[in-house]
C-alpha positions as CSV (number, residue, x, y, z in Angstrom):
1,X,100.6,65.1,136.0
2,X,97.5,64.9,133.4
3,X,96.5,68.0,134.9
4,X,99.8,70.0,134.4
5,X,100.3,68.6,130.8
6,X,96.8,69.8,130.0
7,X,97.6,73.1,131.7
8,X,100.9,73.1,129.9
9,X,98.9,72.7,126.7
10,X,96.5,75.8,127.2
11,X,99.1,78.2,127.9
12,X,101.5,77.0,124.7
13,X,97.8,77.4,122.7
14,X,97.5,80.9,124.5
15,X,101.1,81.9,123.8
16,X,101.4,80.7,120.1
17,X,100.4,83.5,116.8
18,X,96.6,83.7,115.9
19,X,96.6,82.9,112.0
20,X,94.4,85.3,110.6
21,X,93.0,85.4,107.2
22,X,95.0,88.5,105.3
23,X,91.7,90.8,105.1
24,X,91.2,90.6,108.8
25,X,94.7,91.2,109.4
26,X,94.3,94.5,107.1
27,X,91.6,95.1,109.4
28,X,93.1,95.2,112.4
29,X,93.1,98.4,114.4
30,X,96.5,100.3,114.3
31,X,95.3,101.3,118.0
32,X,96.9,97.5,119.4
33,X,100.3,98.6,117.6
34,X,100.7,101.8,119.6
35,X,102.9,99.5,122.5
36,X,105.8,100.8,120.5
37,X,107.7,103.2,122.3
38,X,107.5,106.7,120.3
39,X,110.3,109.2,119.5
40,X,110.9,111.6,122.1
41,X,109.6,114.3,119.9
42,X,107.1,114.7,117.2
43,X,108.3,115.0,114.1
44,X,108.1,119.1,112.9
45,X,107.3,118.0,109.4
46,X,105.9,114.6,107.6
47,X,106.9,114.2,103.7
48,X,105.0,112.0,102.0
49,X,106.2,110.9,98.5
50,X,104.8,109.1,95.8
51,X,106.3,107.9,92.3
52,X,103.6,106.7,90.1
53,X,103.7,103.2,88.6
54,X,107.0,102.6,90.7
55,X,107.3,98.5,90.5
56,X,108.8,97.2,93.8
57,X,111.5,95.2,91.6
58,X,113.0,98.2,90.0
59,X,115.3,98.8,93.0
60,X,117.0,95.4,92.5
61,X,116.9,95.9,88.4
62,X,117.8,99.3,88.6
63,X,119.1,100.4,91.6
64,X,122.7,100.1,90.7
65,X,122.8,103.4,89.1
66,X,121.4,104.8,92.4
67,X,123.8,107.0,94.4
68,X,121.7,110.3,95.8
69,X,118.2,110.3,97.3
70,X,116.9,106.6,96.5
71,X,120.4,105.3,97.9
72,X,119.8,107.7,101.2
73,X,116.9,106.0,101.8
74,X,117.6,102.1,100.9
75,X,120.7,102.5,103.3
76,X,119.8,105.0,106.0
77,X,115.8,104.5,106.1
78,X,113.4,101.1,106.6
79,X,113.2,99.2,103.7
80,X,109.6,97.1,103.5
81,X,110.5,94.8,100.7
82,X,107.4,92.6,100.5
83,X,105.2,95.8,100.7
84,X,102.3,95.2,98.5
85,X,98.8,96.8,97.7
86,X,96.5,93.7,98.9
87,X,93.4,94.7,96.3
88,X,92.8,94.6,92.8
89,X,92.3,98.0,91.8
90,X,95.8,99.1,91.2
91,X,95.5,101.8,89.4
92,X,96.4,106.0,90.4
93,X,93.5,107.5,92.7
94,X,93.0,103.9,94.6
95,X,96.5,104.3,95.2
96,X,96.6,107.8,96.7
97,X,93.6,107.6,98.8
98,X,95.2,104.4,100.4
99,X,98.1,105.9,101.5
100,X,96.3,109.3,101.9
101,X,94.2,107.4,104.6
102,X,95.6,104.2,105.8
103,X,92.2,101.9,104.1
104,X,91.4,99.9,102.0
105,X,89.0,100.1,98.8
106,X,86.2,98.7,100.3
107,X,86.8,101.5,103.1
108,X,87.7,104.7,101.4
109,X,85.1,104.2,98.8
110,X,87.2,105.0,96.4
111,X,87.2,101.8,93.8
112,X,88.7,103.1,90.8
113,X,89.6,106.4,88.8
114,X,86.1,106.9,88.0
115,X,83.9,104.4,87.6
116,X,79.6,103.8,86.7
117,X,77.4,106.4,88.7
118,X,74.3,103.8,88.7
119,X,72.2,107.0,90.0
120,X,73.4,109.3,87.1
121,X,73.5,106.6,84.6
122,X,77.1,108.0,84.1
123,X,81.0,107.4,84.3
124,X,82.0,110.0,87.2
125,X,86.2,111.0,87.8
126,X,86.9,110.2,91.5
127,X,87.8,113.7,92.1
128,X,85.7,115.4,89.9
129,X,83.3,117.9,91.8
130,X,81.2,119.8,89.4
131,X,80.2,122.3,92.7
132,X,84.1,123.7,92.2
133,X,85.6,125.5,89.4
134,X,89.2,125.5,88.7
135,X,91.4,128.1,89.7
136,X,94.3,129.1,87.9
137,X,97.9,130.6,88.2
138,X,97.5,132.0,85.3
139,X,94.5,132.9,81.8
140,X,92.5,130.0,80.9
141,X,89.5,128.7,80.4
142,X,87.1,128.0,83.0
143,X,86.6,124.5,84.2
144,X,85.6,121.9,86.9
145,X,87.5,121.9,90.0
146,X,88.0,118.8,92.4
147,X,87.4,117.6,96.0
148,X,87.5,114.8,98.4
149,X,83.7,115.1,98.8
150,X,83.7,111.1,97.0
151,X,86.3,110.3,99.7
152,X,84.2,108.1,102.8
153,X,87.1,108.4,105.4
154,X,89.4,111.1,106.8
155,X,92.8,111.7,105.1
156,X,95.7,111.9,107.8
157,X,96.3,115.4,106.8
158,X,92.2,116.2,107.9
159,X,93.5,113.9,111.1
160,X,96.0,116.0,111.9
161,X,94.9,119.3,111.3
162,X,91.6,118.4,113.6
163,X,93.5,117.1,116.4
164,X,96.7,118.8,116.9
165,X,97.0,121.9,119.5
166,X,98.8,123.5,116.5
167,X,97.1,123.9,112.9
168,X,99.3,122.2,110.6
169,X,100.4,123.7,107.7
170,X,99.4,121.2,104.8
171,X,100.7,121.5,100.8
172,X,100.5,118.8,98.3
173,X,102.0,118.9,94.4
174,X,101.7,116.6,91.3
175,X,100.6,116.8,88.0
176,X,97.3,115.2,87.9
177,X,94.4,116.6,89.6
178,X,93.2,113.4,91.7
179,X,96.7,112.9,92.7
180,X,97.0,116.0,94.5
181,X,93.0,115.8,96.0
182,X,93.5,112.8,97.6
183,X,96.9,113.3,99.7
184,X,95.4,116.6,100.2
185,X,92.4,115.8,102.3
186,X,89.5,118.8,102.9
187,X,91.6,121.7,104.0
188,X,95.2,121.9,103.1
189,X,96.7,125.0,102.4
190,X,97.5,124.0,99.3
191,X,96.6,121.6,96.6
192,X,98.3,122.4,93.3
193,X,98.9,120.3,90.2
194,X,99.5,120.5,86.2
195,X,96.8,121.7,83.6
196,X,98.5,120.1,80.7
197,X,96.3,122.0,77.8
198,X,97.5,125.5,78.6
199,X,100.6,124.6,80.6
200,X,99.6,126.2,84.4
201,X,99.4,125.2,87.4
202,X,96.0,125.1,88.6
203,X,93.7,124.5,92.1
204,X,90.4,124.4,92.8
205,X,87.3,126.4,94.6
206,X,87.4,123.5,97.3
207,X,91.2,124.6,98.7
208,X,91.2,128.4,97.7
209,X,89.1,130.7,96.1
210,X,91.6,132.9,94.5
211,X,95.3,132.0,93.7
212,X,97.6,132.3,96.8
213,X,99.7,135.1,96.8
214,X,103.5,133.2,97.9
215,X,102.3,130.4,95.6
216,X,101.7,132.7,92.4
217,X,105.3,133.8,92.7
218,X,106.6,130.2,92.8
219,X,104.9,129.1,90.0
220,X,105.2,132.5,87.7
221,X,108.7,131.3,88.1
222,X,108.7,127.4,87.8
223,X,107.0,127.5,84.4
224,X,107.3,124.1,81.9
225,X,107.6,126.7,79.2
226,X,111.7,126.9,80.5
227,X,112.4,123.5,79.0
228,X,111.1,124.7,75.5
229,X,113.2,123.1,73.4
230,X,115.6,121.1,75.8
231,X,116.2,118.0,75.0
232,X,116.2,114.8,76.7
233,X,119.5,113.0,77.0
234,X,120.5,109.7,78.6
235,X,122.4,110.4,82.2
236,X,124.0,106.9,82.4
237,X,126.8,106.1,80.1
238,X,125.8,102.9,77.1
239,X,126.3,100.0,79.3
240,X,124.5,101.3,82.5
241,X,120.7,100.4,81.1
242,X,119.7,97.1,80.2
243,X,117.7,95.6,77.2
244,X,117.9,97.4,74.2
245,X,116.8,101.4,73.4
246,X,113.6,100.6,71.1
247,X,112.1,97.6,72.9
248,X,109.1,95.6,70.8
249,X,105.7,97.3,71.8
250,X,107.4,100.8,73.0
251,X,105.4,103.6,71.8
252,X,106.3,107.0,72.7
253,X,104.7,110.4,72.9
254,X,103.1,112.5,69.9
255,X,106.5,113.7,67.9
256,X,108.8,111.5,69.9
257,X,110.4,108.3,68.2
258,X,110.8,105.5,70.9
259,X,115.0,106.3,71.2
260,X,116.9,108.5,73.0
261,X,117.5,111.3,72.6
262,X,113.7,113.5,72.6
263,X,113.4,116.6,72.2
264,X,110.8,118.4,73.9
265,X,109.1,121.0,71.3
266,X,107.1,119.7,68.4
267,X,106.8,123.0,66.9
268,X,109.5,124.6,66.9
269,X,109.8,127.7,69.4
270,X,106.1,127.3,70.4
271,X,104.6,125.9,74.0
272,X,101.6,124.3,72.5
273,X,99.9,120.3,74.3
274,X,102.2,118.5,72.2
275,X,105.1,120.6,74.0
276,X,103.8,120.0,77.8
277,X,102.6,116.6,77.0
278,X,106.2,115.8,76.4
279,X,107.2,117.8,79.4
280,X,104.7,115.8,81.8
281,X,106.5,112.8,80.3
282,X,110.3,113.9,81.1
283,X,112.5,114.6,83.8
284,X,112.0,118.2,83.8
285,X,108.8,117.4,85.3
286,X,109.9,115.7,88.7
287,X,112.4,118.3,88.8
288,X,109.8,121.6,88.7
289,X,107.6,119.4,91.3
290,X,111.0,119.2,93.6
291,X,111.7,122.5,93.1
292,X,108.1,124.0,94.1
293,X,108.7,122.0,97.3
294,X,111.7,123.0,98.5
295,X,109.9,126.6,97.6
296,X,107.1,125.7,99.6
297,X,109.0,124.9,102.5
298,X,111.0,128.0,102.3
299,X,108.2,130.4,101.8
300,X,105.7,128.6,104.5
301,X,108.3,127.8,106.5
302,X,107.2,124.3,106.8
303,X,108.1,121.9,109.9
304,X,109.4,125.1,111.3
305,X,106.6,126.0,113.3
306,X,105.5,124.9,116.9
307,X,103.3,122.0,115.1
308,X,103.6,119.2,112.4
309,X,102.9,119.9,108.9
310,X,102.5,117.7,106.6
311,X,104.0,118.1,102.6
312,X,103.1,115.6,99.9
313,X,104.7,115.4,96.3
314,X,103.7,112.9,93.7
315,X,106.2,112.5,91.1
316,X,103.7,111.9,87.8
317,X,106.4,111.5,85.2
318,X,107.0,107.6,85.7
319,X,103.4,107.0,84.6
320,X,103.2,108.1,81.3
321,X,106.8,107.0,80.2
322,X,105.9,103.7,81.4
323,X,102.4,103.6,79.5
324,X,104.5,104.2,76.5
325,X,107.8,102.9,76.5
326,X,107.1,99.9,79.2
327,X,109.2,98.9,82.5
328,X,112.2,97.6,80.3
329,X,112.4,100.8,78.4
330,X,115.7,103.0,78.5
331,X,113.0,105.7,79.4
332,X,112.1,104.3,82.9
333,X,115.6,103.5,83.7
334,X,117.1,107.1,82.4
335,X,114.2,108.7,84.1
336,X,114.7,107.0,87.8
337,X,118.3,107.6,88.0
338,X,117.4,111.2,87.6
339,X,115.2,111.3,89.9
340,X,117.5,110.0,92.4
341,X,119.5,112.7,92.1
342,X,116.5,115.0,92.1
343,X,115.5,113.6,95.7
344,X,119.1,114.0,96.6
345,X,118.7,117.7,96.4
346,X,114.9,117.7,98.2
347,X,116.8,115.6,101.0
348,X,119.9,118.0,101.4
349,X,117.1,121.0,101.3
350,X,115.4,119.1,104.3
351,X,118.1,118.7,106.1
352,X,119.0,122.7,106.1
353,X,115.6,123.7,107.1
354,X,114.1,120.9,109.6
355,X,117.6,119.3,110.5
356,X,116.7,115.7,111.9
357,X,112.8,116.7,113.0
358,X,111.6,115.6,109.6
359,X,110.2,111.4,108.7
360,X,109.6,110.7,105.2
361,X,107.6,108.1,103.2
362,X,108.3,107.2,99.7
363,X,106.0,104.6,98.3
364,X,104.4,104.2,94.4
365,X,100.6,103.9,93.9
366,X,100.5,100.7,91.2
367,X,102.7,99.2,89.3
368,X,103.0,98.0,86.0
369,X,102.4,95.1,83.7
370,X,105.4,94.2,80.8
371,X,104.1,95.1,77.3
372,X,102.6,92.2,76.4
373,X,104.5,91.7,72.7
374,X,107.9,91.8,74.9
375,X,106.4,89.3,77.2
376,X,105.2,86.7,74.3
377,X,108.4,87.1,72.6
378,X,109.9,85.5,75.5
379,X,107.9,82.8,75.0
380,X,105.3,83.6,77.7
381,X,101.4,83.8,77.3
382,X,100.6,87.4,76.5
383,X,98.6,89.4,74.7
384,X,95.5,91.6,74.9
385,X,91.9,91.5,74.8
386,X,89.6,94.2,73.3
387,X,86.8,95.2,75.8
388,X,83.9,94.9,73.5
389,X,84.7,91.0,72.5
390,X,84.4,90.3,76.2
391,X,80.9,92.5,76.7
392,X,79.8,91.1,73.3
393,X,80.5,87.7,75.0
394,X,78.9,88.7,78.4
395,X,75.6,90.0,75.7
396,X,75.3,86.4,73.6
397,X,75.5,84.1,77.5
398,X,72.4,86.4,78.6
399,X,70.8,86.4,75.0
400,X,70.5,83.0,75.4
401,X,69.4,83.2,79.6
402,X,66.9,86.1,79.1
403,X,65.8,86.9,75.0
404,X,67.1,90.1,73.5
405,X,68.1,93.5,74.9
406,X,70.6,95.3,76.3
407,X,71.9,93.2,79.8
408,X,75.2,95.0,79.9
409,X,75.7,98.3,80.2
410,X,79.6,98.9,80.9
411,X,82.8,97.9,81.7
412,X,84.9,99.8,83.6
413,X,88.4,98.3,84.8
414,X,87.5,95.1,85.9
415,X,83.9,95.6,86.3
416,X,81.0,95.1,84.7
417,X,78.2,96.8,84.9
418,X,74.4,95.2,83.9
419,X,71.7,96.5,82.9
420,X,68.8,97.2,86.2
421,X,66.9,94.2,86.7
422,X,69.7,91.9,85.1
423,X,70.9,91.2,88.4
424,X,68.0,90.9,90.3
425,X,67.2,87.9,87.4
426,X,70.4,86.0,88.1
427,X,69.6,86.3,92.4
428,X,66.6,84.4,91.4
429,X,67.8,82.4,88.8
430,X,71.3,80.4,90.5
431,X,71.6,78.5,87.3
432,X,71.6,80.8,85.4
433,X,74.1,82.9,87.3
434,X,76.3,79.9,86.7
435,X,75.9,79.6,83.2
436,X,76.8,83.3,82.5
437,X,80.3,82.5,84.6
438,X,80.7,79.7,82.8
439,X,80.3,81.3,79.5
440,X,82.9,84.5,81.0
441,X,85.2,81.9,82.1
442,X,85.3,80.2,78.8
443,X,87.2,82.4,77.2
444,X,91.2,81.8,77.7
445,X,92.0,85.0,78.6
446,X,90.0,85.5,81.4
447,X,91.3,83.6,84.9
448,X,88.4,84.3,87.5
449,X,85.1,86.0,87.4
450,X,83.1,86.9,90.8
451,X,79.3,88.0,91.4
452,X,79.9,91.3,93.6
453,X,77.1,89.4,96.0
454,X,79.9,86.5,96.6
455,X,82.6,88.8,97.4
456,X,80.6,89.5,100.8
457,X,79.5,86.3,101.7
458,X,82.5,84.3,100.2
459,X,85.0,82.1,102.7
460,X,87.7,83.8,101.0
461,X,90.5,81.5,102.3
462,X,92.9,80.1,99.8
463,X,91.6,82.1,97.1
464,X,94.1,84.8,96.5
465,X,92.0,86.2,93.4
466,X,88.6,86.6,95.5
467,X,90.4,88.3,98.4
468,X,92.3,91.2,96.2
469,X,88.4,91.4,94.6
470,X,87.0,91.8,98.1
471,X,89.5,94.5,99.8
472,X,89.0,96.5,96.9
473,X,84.8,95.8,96.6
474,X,82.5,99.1,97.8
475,X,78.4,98.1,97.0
476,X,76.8,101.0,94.9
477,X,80.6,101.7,93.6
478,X,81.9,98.3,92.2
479,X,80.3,96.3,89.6
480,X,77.8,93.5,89.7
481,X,80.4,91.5,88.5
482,X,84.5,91.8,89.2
483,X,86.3,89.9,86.8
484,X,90.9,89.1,86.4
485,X,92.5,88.7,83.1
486,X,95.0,86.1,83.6
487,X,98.5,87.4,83.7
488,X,100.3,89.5,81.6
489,X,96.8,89.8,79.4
490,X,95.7,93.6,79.2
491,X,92.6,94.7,77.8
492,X,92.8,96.8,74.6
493,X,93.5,96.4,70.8
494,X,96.5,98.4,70.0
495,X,99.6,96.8,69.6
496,X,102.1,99.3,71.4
497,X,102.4,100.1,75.3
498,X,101.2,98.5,78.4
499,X,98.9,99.6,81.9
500,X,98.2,97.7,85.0
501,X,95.2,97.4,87.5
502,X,95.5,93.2,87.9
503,X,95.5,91.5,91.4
504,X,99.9,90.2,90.4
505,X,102.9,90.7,91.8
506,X,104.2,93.7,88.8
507,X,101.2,95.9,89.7
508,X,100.3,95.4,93.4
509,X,104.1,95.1,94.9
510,X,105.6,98.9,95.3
511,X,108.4,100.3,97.2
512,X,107.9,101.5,100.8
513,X,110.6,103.1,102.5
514,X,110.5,105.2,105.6
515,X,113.3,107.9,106.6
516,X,114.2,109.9,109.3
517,X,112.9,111.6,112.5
518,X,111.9,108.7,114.6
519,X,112.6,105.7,112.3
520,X,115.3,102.8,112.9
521,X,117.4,101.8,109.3
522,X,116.9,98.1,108.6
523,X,115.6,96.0,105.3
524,X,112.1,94.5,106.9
525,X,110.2,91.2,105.2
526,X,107.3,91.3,107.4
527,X,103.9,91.8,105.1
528,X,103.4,95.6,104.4
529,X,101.6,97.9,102.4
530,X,101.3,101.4,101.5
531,X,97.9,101.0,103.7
532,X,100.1,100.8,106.8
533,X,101.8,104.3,106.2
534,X,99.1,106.9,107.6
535,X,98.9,104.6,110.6
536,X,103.0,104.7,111.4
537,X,103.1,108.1,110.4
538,X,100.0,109.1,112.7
539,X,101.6,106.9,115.5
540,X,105.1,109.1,115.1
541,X,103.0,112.5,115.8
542,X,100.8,111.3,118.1
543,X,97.4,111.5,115.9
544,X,94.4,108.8,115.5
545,X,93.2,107.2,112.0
546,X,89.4,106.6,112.7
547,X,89.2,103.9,109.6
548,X,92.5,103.1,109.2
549,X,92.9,99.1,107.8
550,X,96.5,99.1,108.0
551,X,98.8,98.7,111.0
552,X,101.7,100.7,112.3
553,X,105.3,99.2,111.3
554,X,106.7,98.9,114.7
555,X,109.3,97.2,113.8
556,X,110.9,100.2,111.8
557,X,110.1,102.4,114.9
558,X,113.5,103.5,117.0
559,X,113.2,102.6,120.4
């Protein structure tokens, strides 16, 4: 009887869930999901979609006014409601290589919008490929084009245009340059975004060498210079936004007030920046993107074909109106209810050209912290933190540690950069390694500080802060030190509008919803990210992710 109770005992041990820590399990290999049972066809075309600094809790604060394309999805797609970025770095490029490739930071390489080039001695963009010129639809000026070429992994559109029998057509569209690069891959067909100083859509050497023939039509057509002078009116009648019109700490564009409605010329009759800065910050915007997609998928004749191509939009508008006007802000509320309506139309489009042999992701990249006046007025700790009073603090602890000079050298997001030799002083020196936390972590706005050296060796368990630091941590990229404000703290000394790039819940959680060809309709609480979409959407058509860290969401898959 012993015997069989201890036998008993094994095989409950055996049968029972493995708890593993939340980087490992971002680690596993999306290879032990592929037990799910695929579709019975590959999907003829993927859509990926992005809406910069979408917070995950809009869709409960918001989402009433939803009735076209975000509706579709929340009640005919998968709905991950817990998905969440697990790094630190939430900010725009991080975002769009993760989902571009299924890793994490400390995979893709790619730690930040641009960060310290310790070779160099300077701050590098990471797109920016001074080997590439730009090249335009349109006169202008010559400048620097862009590439993956800082990009460590593979992109699932490079996956599937090497292994597929059939070369996939691949087109991506946004308004910022790294946006576009990074859901691009190497070789799509095309890579197009916004050049917001002489209003044209632009490309670079590293996807074409001249402007593509069907593409210069589209976008001779879809110029921003057609909303001259339009004006920006609220969609939703009074009582269909919440919190007021001119929120505390709102700041709005050059030549807009921070109320409805805004008109988008600041000299009259003329397209100059201020115009197409207000344009990148309207719904016009998200609709010209949407409308050089459905164009694209007309003139290339995409998930038409024999293979699966692959089209990517991200929607850039969200971004800058909720820098400036904050996630209470009639702005963001006006502008998502129109872009609900704007998907609505790319959907019905899909739906005439690749009836029921398309899947669609739409997932954010960040999302976005509450000003922090709004916040304190609420009687909340808030407020925000000028950079050079924390390096000046950072300059006095190592003053004292090491005698004069200059120790620090930058800060960039959340790290900090020393001077060479500084570190390999504090390696030698534990104490006084300590004493320079000690000093960081005296100040009251600052709620953890890590040596880069730690984050490698660190037992990382039960210390939410230190993992978010880690996933997100590349050696030769990231700083010597990685350092959190606590929350609702931003750095900066202005007084108006807000950012994001902290390790909590208002800038890592994001929607993810998957849609269509392939997927089963159900609201999902399991832990997700936007990590685990290149892996589901290479499982659906039959492709492998070499360094993927995310998973596939089987339990979205129809059987």
């Amino acid at each position: 009887m012993k015997r069989l109770l201890v036998f008993a005992s094994v095989l409950g041990l055996l049968a029972s869930p493995v708890a593993l820590s939340p980087v490992v399990a971002r680690q596993e290999s999306a290879s032990t999901r592929s037990a799910a049972a695929a579709p019975a066809a590959r999907p003829a075309l993927v859509v990926i979609l992005v809406v910069d600094q979408m917070r995950a809790d809009y869709i409960d604060k918001y989402g009433d006014n939803w009735t076209g394309g975000f509706r579709r999805l929340l009640n005919q797609g998968a709905w991950f409601r817990q998905a969440a970025y697990p790094y630190a770095a939430t900010v725009t490029c991080v975002g769009h290589a993760t989902i571009s490739t299924g890793a994490l930071p400390q995979t893709h390489g790619i730690v930040n919008n641009s960060w310290y080039d310790r070779a160099s001695g300077e701050t590098v963009a990471c797109a920016a490929d001074p080997s590439t010129r730009l090249v335009r639809y349109g006169e202008g000026p010559e400048k620097t084009g862009t590439s993956t070429h800082r990009l460590l992994v593979p992109t699932f559109a490079d996956e599937l245009r090497l292994q597929m029998p059939h070369a996939p057509r691949v087109v991506t569209f946004s308004l910022k340059n790294y946006t576009a690069t990074m859901l691009a891959g190497q070789r799509p067909d095309a890579a197009t975004w916004f050049d917001g100083e002489t209003g044209q859509w632009v490309t670079s050497t590293a996807f074409a060498q001249a402007p593509l023939p069907w593409l210069s039509r589209i976008a001779s057509d879809r110029k921003a210079e057609k909303a001259l002078g339009e004006t920006w009116q609220r969609l939703l009648p009074p009582d269909g936004y919440r919190h007021e019109d001119d929120g505390l700490g709102e700041e709005g564009v050059d030549h807009w007030t921070t109320c409805f409605p805004h008109r988008l010329a600041a000299t009259p009759g003329k397209a100059d920046k201020a115009f197409f800065d207000a344009w990148v910050s309207s719904p016009f915007s998200d609709e010209a993107l949407t409308e050089l997609g459905m164009a694209a998928i007309d003139e290339l004749k995409l998930g038409q074909g024999e293979g699966t191509d692959l089209l990517a939009i991200s929607f850039t508008a969200l971004d800058a109106v909720g820098h400036d006007f904050g996630p209470r802000s009639h702005e963001v509320q006006d502008l998502l209810a129109r872009l609900d309506r704007t998907l609505d139309r790319l959907i019905d489009h899909l739906e005439r050209r690749v009836p029921g042999r398309y899947v669609l992701a739409l997932t954010a990249d960040h999302g976005v912290a509450p000003i922090p006046e709004q916040t304190a007025a609420l009687g909340s700790r808030a407020g925000r933190l000028p950079g050079k009073e924390l390096l000046s603090t950072m300059e006095k602890a190592l003053e004292q540690l090491f005698g004069p000079g200059k120790h620090v050298v930058r800060l960039v997001g959340n790290d900090v950069i020393l001077a060479p030799g500084v570190m390999e002083k504090l390696r030698a020196n534990p104490a006084a390694a300590r004493a320079l936390k000690d000093a960081i972590r005296e100040r009251p706005e600052v709620a953890a500080v890590y040596f880069g050296d730690e984050l490698r060796t660190l037992t990382l368990e039960g210390d939410r802060l230190a993992r978010a630091a880690a996933a997100g941590y590349r050696p030769g990229r990231s700083g010597d030190l990685v350092l959190f404000l606590r929350p609702y703290w931003l750095y900066g000394s202005g007084k108006t509008g807000t950012s994001h790039g902290m390790p909590y819940a208002y800038d890592q959680r994001v929607p993810l919803l998957l849609y269509g060809q392939g997927i089963k309709a159900g609201r999902f609480d399991s832990p997700a990210g936007p990590m685990d979409i290149a892996p589901t959407l290479a499982h659906l058509v039959g492709v492998t992710l070499g360094a993927a860290d995310g998973r596939v969401l089987s339990e979205a898959l129809a059987r």
